[in-house]
N, C-alpha and C positions, 0 to 999 in steps of 0.2 A: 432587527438585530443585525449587526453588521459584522460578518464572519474575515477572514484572511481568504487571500488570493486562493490558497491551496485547499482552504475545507469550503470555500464556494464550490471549488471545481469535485472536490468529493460528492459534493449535497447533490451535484450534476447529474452525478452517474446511480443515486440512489432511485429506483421509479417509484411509483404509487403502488396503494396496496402492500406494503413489506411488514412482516413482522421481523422486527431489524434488533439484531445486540450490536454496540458500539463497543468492541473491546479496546479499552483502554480510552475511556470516556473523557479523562482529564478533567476538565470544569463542565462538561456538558454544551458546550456551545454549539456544537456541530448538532444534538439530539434537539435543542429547544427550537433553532430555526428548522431542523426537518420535518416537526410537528406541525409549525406552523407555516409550510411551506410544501407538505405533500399531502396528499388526499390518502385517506382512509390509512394512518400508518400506526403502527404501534411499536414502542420504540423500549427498549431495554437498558442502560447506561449501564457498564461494569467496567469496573478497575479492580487489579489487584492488590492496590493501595487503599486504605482508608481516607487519609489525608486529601486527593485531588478527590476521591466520593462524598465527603462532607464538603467542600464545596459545590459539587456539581451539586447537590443538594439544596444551596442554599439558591444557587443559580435557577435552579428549575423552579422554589417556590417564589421568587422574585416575579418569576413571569406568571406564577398564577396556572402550573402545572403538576403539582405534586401526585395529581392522580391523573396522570396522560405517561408519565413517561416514568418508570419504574427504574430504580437505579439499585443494585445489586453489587457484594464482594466477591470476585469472582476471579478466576485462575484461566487466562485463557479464555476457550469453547470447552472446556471442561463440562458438563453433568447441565449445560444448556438444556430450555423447556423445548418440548418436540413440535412447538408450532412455530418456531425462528426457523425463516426461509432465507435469510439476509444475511450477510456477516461484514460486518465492516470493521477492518483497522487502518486506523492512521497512522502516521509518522512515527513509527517505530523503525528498526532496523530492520534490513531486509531478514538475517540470521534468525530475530527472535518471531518475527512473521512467519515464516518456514517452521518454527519449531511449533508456536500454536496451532499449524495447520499441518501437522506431521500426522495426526491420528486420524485416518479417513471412515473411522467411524462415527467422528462426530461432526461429519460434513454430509449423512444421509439425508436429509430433510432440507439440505440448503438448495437453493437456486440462483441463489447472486453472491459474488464477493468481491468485493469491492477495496482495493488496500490501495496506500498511500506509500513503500517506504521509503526511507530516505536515502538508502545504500545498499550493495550486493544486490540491484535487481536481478541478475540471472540467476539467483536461487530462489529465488519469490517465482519466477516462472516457471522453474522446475517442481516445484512443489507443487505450484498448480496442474502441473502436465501430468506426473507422477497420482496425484491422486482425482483423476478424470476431472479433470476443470480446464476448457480452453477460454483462451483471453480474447474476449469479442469486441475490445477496445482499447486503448492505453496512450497517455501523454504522459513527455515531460514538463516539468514546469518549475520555473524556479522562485523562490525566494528569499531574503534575507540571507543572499549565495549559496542559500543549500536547494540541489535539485532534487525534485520528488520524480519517481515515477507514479502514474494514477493507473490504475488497471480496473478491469470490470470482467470476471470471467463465469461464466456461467457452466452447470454439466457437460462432460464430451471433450474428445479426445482429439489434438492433434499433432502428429506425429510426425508432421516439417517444422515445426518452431523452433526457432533460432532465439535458444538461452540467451545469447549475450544482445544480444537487437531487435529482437520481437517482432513488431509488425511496425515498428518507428519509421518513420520516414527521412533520408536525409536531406531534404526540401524544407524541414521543417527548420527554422530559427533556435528553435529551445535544444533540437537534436542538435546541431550542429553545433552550440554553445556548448552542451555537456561534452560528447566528444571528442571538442575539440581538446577543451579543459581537462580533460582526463589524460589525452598524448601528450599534453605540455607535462603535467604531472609525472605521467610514466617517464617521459625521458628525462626531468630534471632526475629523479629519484635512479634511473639506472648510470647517469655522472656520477653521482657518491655512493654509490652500492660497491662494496670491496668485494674482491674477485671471489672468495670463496663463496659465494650466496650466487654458484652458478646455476640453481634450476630457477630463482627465482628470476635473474637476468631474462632466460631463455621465457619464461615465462611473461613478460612484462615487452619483452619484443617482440614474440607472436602475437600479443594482446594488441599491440602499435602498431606491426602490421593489418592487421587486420579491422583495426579503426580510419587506419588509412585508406585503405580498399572501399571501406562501406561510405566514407565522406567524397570519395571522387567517382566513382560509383552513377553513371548517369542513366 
């Protein structure tokens, strides 16, 4: 099976051995190649849509899986079984990522999490910080012009992390691209911002400053 640039690089950071929920499973594509591309895993597919779960449905019995990879309606990490160690979301927004992973009680039993989103990463890594989850890995990567951040954070606390840049590197090509892309954006949009929208101004030129600092930065 042949996945997208950005759920290869998800499947990456998935290891062997996981009892894994995909929340927000979409067609299942990401779960059919992880089955069949990691050792010893068992795999969960939920949405909270019916619609993408009848198809991931039809996806998984196409491959001849319907009893490997369980697919469920499901709200979130909500009333999850107590042997998912894994959690994985994709390509959601960073806002509604944070908000499934607001309840730190139903992050007891986890060991990996693994998320994809496509926007507001520094509240995705707040949320992680906030409920003891430190990020023991993370890239950007772009596609179809939208940039993903990939993280992977496991149990434990750390309490230097820098919300808005993480452990990114600015060596890196995809860093430097978003970025950059971001200070173009920020300054076309503070030209046409009318002067009464003063904290946002203020707010959008500290953010430029300090995107500026972190790309020259040696």
């Amino acid at each position: 099976m042949k996945l997208s640039k950005r759920l290869e690089r998800v499947a990456s950071y998935v290891p062997d051995n996981s009892d894994l929920i995909d929340v927000g499973c979409d067609h299942a594509l990401l779960d059919i190649y992880l089955y069949n591309n990691r050792k010893n895993i068992r795999i969960l597919a939920s949405d909270i849509n019916e619609k993408p779960l009848s198809i991931a449905r039809e996806n998984i019995k196409k491959h001849g899986l319907e009893d490997k990879i369980k697919v469920i309606l499901n709200d979130g990490i909500n009333n999850i079984p107590s042997n998912i160690d894994t959690i994985v979301i994709s390509g959601m927004g960073g806002v509604l990522i944070s908000d499934i992973l607001s309840d730190k009680n139903n992050l007891k039993n986890i060991k990996n999490i693994i998320l994809c989103p496509n926007n507001d990463f520094p509240i995705v890594r707040k949320i992680l910080n906030k409920n003891n989850f430190q990020i023991i890995k993370e890239e950007l990567l772009t596609e179809k012009n939208i940039t993903y951040l990939i993280i992977k954070a496991i149990p434990g606390k750390n309490n230097k992390i820098n919300y808005f840049f993480g452990s990114l590197s600015n060596k890196d090509l995809e860093v430097i691209y978003y970025y950059t892309k971001l200070l173009n954006t920020n300054t076309n949009i503070l030209k046409k911002l009318p002067k009464k929208y003063l904290l946002k101004k203020i707010k959008l030129k500290f953010e430029n400053k300090r995107i500026k600092s972190f790309l020259e930065k040696h």
